[in-house]
One Martini backbone bead per residue (centre of mass of N, CA, C, O) as a GRO file, in nm:
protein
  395
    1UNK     BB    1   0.096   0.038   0.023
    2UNK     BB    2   0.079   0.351   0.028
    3UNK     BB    3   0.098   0.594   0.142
    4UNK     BB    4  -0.201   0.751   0.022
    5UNK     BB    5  -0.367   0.486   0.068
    6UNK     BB    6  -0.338   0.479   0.388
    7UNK     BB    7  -0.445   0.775   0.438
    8UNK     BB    8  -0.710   0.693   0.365
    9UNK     BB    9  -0.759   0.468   0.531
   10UNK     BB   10  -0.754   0.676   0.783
   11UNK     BB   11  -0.984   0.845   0.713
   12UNK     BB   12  -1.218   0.643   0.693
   13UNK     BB   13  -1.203   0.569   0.996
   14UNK     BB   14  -1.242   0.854   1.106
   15UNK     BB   15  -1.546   0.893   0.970
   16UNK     BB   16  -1.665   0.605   1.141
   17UNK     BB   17  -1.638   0.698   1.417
   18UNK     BB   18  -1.758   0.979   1.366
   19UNK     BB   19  -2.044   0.814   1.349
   20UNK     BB   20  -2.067   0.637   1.561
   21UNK     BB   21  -2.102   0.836   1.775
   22UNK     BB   22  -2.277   1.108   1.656
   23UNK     BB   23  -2.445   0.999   1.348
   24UNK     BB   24  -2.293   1.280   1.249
   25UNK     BB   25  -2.142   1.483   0.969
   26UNK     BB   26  -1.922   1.738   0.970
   27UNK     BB   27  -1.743   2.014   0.717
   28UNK     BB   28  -1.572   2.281   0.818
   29UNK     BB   29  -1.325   2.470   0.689
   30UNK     BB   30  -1.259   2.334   0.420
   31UNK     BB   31  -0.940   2.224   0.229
   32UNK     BB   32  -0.901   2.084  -0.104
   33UNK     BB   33  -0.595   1.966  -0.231
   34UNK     BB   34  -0.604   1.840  -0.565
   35UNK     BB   35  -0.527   1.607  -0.857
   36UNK     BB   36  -0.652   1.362  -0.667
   37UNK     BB   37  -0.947   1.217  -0.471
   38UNK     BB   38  -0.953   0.876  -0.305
   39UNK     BB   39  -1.244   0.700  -0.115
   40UNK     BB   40  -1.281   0.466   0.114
   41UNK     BB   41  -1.616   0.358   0.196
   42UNK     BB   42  -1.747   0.112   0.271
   43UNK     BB   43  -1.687   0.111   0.571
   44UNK     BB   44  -1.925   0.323   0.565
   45UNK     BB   45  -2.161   0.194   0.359
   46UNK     BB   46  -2.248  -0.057   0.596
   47UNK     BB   47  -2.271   0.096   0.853
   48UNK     BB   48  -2.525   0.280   0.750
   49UNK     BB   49  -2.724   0.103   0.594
   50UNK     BB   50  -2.845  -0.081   0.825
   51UNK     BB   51  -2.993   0.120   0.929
   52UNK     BB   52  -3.181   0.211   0.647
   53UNK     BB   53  -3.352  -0.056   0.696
   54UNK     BB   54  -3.614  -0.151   0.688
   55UNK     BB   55  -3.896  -0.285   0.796
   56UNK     BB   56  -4.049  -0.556   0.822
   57UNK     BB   57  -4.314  -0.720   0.647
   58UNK     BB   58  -4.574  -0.872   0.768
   59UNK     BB   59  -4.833  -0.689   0.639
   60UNK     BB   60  -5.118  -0.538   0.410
   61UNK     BB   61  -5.248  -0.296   0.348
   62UNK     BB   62  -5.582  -0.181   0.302
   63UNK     BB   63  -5.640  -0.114  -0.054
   64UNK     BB   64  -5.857   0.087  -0.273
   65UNK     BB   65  -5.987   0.120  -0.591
   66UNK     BB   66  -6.057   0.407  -0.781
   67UNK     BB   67  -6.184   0.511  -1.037
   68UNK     BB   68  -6.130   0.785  -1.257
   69UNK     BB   69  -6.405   0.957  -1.275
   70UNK     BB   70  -6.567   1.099  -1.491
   71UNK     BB   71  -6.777   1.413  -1.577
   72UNK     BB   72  -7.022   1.497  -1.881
   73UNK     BB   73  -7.205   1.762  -1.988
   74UNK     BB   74  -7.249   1.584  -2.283
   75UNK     BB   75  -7.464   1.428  -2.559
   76UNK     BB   76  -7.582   1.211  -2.757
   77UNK     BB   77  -7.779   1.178  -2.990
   78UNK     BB   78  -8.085   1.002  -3.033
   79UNK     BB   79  -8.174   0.779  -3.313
   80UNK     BB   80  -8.446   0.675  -3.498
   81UNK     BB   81  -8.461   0.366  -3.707
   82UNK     BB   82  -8.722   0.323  -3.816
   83UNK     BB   83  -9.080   0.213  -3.886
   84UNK     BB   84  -9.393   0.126  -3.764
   85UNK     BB   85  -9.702   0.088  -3.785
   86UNK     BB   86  -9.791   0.269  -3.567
   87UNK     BB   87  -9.555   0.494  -3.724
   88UNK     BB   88  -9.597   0.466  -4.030
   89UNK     BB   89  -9.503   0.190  -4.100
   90UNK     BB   90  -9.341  -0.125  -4.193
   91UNK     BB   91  -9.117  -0.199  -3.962
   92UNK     BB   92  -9.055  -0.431  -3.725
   93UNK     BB   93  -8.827  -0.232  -3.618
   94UNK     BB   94  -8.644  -0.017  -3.416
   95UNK     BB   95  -8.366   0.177  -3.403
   96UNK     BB   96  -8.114   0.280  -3.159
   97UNK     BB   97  -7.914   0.550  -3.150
   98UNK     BB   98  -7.653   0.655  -2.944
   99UNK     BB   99  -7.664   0.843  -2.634
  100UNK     BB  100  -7.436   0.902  -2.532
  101UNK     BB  101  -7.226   0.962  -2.148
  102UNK     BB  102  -6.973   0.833  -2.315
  103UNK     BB  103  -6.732   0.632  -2.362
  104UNK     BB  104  -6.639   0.361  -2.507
  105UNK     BB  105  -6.651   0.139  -2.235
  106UNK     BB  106  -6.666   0.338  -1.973
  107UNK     BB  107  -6.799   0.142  -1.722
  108UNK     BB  108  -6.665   0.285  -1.459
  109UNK     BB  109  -6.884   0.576  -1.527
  110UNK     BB  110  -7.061   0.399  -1.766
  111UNK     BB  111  -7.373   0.313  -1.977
  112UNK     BB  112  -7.471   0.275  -2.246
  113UNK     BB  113  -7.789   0.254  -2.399
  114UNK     BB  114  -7.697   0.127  -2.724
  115UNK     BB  115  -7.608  -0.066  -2.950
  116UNK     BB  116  -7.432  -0.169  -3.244
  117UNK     BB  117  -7.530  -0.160  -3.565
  118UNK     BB  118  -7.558  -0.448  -3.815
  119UNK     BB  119  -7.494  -0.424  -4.115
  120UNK     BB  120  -7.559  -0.416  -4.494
  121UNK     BB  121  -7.425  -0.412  -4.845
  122UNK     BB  122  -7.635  -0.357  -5.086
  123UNK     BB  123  -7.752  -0.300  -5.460
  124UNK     BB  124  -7.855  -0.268  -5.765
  125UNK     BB  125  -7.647  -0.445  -5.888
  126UNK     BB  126  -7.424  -0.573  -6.028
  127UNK     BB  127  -7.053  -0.613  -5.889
  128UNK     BB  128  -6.733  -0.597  -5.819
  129UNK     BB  129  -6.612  -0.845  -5.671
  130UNK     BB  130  -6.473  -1.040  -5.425
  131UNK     BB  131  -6.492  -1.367  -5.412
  132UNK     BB  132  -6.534  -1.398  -5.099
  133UNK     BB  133  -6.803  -1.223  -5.153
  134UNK     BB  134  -6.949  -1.365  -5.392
  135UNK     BB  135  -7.002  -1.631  -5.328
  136UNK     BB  136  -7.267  -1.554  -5.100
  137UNK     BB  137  -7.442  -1.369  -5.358
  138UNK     BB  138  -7.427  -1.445  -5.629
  139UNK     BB  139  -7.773  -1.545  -5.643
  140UNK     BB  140  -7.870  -1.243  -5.595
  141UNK     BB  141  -7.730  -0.972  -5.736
  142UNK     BB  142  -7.993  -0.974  -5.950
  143UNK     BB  143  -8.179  -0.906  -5.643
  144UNK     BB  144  -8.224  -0.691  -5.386
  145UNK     BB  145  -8.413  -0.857  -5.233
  146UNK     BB  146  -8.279  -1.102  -5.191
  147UNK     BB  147  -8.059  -1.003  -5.081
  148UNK     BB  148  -8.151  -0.901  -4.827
  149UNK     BB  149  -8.280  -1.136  -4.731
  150UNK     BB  150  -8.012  -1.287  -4.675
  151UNK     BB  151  -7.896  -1.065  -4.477
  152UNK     BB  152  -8.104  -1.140  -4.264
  153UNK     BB  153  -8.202  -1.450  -4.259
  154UNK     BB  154  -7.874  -1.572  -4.272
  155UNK     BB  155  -7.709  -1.302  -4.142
  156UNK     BB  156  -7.843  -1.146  -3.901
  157UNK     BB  157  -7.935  -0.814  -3.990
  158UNK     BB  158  -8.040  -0.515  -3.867
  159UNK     BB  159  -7.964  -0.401  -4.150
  160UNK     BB  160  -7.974  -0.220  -4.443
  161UNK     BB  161  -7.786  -0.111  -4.761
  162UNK     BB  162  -7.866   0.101  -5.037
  163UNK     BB  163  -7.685   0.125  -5.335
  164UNK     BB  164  -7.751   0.358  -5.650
  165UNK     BB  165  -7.539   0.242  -5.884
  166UNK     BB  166  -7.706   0.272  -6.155
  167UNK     BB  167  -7.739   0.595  -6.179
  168UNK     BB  168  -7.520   0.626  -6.308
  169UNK     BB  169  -7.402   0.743  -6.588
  170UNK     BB  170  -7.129   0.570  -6.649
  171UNK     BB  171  -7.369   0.316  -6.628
  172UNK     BB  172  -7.716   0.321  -6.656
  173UNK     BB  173  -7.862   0.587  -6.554
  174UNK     BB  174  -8.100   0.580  -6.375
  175UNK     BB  175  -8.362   0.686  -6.271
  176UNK     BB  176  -8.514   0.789  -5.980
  177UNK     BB  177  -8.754   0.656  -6.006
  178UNK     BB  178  -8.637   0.364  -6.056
  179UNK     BB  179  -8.473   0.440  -5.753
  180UNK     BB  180  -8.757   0.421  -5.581
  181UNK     BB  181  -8.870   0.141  -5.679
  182UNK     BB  182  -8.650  -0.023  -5.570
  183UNK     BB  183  -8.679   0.063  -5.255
  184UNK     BB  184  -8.938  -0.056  -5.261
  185UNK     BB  185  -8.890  -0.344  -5.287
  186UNK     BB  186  -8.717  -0.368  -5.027
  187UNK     BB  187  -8.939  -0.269  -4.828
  188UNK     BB  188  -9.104  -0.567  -4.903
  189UNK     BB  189  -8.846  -0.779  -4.879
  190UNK     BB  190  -8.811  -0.614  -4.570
  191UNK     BB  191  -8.847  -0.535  -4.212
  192UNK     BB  192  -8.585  -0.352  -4.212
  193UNK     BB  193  -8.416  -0.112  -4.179
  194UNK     BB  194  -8.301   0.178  -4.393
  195UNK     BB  195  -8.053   0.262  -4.645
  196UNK     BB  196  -7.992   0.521  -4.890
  197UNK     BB  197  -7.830   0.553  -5.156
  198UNK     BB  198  -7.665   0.641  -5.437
  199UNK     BB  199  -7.329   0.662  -5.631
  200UNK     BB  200  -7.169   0.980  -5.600
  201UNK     BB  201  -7.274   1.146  -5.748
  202UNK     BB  202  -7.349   1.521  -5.783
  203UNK     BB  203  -7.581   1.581  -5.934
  204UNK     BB  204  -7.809   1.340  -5.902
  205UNK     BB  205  -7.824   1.249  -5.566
  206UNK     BB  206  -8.024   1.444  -5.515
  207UNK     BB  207  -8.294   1.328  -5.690
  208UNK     BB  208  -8.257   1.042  -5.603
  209UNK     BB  209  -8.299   1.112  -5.262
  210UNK     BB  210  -8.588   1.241  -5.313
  211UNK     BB  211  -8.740   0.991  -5.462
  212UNK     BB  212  -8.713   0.827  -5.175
  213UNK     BB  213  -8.823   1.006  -4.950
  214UNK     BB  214  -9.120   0.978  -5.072
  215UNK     BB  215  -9.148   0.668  -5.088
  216UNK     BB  216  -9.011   0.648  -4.791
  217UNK     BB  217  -9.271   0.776  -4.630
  218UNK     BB  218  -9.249   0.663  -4.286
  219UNK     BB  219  -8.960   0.495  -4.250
  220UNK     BB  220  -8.728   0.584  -4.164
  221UNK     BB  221  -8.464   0.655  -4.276
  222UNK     BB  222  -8.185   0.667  -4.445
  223UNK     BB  223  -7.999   0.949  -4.600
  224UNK     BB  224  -7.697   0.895  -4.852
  225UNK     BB  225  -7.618   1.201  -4.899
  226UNK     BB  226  -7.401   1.507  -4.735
  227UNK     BB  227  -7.249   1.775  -4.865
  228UNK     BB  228  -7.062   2.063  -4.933
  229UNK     BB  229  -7.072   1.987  -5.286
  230UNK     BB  230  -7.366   1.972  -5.264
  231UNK     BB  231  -7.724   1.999  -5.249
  232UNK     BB  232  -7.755   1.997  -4.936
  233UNK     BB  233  -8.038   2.166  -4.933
  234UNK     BB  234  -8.245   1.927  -5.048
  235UNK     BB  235  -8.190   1.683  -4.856
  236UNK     BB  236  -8.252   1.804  -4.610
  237UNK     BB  237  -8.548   1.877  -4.699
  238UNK     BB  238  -8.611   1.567  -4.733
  239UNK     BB  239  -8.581   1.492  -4.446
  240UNK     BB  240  -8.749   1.644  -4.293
  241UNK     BB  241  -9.043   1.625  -4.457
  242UNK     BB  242  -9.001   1.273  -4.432
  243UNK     BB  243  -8.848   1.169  -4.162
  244UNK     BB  244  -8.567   1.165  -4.205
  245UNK     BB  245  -8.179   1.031  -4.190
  246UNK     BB  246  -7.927   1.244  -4.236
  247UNK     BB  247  -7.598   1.199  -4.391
  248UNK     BB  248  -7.278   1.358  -4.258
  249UNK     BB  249  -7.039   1.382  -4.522
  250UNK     BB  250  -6.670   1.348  -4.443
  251UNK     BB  251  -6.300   1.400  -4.495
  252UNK     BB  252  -6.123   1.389  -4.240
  253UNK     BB  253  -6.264   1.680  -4.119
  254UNK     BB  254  -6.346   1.826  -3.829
  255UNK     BB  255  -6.417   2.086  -3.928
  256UNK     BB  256  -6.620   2.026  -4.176
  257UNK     BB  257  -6.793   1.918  -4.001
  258UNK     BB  258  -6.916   2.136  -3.845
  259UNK     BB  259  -6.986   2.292  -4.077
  260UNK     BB  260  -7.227   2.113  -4.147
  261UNK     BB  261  -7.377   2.074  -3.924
  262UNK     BB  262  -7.451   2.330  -3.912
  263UNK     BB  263  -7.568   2.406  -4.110
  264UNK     BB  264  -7.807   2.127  -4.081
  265UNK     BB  265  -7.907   2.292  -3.858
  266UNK     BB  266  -7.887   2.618  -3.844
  267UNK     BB  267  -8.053   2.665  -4.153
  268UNK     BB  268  -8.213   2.394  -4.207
  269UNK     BB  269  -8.312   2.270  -3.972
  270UNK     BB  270  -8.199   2.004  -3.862
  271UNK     BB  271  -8.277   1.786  -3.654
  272UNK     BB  272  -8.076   1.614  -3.438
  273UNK     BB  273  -8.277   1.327  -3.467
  274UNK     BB  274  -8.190   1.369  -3.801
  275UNK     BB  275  -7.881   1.311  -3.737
  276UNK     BB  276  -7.565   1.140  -3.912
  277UNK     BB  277  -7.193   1.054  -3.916
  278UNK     BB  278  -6.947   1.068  -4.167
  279UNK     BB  279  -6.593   1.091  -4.148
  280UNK     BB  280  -6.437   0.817  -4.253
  281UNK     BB  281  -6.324   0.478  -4.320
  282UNK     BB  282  -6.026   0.383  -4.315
  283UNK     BB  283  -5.803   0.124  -4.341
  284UNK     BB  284  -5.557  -0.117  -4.279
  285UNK     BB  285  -5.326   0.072  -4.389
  286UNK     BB  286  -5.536   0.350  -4.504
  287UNK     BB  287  -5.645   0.530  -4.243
  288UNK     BB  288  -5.744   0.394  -3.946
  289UNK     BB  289  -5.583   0.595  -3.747
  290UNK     BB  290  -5.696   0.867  -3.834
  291UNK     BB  291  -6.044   0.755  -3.767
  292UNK     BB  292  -5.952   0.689  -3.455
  293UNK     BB  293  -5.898   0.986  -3.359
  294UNK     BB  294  -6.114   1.156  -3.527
  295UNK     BB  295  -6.368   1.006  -3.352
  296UNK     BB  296  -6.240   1.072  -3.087
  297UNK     BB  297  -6.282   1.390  -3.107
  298UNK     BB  298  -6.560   1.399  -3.143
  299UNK     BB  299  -6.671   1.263  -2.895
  300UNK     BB  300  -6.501   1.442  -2.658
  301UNK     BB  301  -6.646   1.697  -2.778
  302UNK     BB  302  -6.982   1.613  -2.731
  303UNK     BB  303  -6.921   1.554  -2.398
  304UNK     BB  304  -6.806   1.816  -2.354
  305UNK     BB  305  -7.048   2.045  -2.550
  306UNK     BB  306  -7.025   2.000  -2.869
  307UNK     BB  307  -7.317   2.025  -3.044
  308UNK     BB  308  -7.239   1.962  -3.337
  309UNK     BB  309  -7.162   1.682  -3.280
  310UNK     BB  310  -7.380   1.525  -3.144
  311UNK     BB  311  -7.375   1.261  -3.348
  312UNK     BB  312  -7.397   0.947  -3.498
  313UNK     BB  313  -7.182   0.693  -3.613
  314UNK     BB  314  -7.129   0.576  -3.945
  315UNK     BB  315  -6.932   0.266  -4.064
  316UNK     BB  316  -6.792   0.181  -4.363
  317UNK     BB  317  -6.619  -0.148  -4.345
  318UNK     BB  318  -6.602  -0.205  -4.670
  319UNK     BB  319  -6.363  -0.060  -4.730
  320UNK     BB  320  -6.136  -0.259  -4.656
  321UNK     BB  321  -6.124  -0.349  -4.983
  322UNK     BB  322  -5.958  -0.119  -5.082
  323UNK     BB  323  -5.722  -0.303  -4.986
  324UNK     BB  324  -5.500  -0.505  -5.118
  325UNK     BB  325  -5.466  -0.678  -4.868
  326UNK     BB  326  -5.788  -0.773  -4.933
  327UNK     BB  327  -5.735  -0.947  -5.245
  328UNK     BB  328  -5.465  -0.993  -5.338
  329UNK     BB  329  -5.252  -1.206  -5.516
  330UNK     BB  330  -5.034  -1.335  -5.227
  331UNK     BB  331  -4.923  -1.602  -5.079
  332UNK     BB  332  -4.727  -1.445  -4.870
  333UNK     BB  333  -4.964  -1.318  -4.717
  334UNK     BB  334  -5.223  -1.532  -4.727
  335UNK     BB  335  -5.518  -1.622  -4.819
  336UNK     BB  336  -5.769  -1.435  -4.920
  337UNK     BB  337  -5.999  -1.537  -4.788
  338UNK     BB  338  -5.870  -1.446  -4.489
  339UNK     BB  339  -5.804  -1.149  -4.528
  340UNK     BB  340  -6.030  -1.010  -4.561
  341UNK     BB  341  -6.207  -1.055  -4.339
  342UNK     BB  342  -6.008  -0.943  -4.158
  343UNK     BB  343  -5.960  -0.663  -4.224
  344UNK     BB  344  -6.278  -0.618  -4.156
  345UNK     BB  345  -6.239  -0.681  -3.908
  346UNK     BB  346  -6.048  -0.482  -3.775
  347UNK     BB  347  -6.201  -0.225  -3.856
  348UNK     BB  348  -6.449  -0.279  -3.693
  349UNK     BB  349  -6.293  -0.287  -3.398
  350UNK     BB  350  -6.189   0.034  -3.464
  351UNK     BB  351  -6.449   0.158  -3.417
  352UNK     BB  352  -6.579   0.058  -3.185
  353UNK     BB  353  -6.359   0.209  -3.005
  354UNK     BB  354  -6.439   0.488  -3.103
  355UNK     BB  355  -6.768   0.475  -3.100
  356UNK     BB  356  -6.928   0.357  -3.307
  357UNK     BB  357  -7.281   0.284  -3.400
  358UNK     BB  358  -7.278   0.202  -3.729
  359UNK     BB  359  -7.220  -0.091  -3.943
  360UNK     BB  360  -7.089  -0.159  -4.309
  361UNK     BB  361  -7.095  -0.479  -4.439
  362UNK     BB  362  -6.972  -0.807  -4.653
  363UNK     BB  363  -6.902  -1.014  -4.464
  364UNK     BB  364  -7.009  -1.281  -4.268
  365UNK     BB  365  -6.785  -1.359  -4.073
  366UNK     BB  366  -6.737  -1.068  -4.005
  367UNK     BB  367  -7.004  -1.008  -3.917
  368UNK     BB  368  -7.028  -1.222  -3.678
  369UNK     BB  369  -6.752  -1.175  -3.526
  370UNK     BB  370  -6.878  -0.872  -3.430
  371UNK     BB  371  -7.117  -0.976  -3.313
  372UNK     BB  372  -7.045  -1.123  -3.067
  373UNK     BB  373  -6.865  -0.884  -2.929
  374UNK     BB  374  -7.110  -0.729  -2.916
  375UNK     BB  375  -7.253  -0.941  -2.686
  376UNK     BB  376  -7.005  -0.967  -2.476
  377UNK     BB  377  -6.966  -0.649  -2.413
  378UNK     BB  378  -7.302  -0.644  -2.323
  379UNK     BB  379  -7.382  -0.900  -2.200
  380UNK     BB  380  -7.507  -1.155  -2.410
  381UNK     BB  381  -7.249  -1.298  -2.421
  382UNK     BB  382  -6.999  -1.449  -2.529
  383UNK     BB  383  -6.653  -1.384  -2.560
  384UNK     BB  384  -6.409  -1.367  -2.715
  385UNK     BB  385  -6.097  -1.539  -2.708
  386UNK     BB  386  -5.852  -1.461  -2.780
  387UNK     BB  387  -5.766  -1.776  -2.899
  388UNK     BB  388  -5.923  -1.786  -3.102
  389UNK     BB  389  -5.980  -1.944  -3.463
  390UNK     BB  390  -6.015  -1.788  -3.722
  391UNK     BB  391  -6.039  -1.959  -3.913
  392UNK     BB  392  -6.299  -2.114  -3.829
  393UNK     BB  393  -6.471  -1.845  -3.826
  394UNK     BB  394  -6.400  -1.836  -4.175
  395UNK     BB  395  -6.588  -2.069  -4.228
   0.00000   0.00000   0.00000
């Protein structure tokens, strides 16, 4: 040992005694010069440690768990869909939507008042479909009423979606006249609620949606839609007069939403229980991320008394089918068979979180899927388990 290294030890020596006589040490007046300074600490470090030891735990005290329950000034509005006989319609029961008075799921706050609704879109023309999901509706594809009743009958659809893309100029050019005809159809060949859009056509889908609130006065219809970019004071005012609800729909985009809802309510005077909103539903991996977040400030605004956003959501989940990886031929990704299906399951359980409403699918064991998961969630039956079979699932 060093002079230097002795010299240390004789310090820590001298500083350990003086801490176990007087339990503190203290140092004034004090100038060390060096150009580097080593103290062997140990055995002062060795005699301290056990003193700060706390004592042994021989049992645990109780504790309760309280979750932050969070209370919201706003909720969102109840929207009744379909009427029943009794209220000058014809369909078998009516559907409550919204409603909402919580997040969705936040069960330790409290409970929303109605369940999700499930439902299918139907055509009114044959159209390209992924052979995944032609092969269930081939022989109903040119018969919309058809094609409804598979959709109630075989895989208990909720709602059906009349889509009329036969209006199309692009397509077959159908009349209004035509497209209120079709919708009569079915109507008579389904006794459940019913929505009704036109092709996308922006010159023509406000008359066909006129013909349509016409003819189906009394039904308390879904018409799909009113947009900023289209004659939306005609669809609105066909909405109001007949009695139906109108789909206020926006691109991703929050401000816009707000602007036409407002439009639509206090221009148009549409009431609030005839108003719900369609935000955008982007596929996974196709914008369900910016969906989920969108979706989400917009209920969390409207818990909040955000007025003109509180309308129930509904989500196109058949959108999946847009994205390539739900039917592109890549053995690599794995048969196509059963990508589409978990595609649309996986977009359609991202909605139901963000607190979507009312959801149209087109796979049915998507929509089976679907089904189970909000009857577990509501407690209405078992919820799937983790480790689902998701293969068998989807056969």
């Amino acid at each position: 040992m060093t002079a230097m290294e002795e010299e240390a030890a004789n310090l820590g020596r001298r500083l350990l005694s003086l801490v176990e006589k007087a339990g503190v040490l203290e140092l004034e007046n004090v100038t060390l010069t060096a150009d580097e300074l080593s103290l062997v600490l140990q055995p002062l470090v060795q005699a301290v440690v056990p003193a700060l030891r706390p004592p042994e735990i021989t049992e645990l005290a109780e504790a309760r768990f309280e979750p932050p329950v969070q209370t919201y000034p706003g909720e969102v509005a109840e929207v009744l869909v379909g009427a029943t006989r009794a209220e000058g319609g014809s369909r078998a029961y009516v559907l409550k939507v919204g409603g909402e008075k919580y997040p969705p799921f936040y069960t330790f706050e409290g409970f929303n008042p109605n369940r999700p609704v499930l439902a299918f879109d139907i055509f009114d023309m044959k159209i390209p479909m992924a052979k995944a999901i032609r092969q269930h509706f081939e022989e109903v594809m040119e018969d919309p009423g058809e094609w409804a009743k598979k959709c109630v009958q075989e895989f208990k659809a909720d709602m059906v979606n009349l889509n009329l893309v036969s209006t199309d100029p692009e397509l077959k050019d159908s009349s209004p006249r035509e497209a209120a005809k079709t919708l009569e159809h079915v109507l008579q060949a389904v006794d459940v609620p019913i929505m009704v859009g036109g092709s996308g056509n922006k010159e023509k889908d406000p008359d066909v949606l006129e013909a349509c609130a016409e003819i189906g006065r009394g039904e308390r219809l879904i018409l799909n839609n009113a947009m900023l970019d289209i004659d939306y004071k005609r669809v609105a005012k066909a909405a109001r007069e007949n009695g139906h609800v109108l789909v206020a729909f926006t691109s991703m985009n929050i401000n816009d939403q707000k602007k036409l809802n407002s439009l639509l309510l206090d221009d148009e005077k549409l009431p609030k229980t005839q108003l719900v909103m369609d935000p955008t539903t982007g596929a996974l991996g196709y914008g369900l991320d910016y969906t989920l977040s969108n979706m989400e400030r917009m209920r969390l605004a409207a818990l909040e008394g955000d007025r003109v956003l509180q309308a129930p959501f509904i989500g196109p989940v058949s959108n999946a089918w847009g994205a390539r990886e739900a039917w592109l031929k890549a053995e690599e990704w794995g048969p196509r068979e059963y990508r589409g299906p978990l595609w649309e399951t996986v977009t359609g359980i991202t909605l139901l979180l963000s607190g979507c409403d009312v959801f149209f699918m087109s796979h049915p064991a998507a929509h089976a899927i679907m089904r189970g998961m909000v009857a577990g969630l509501f407690g209405e039956g078992p919820s799937q388990p983790l480790g689902v079979d998701w293969i068998t699932a989807l056969e």
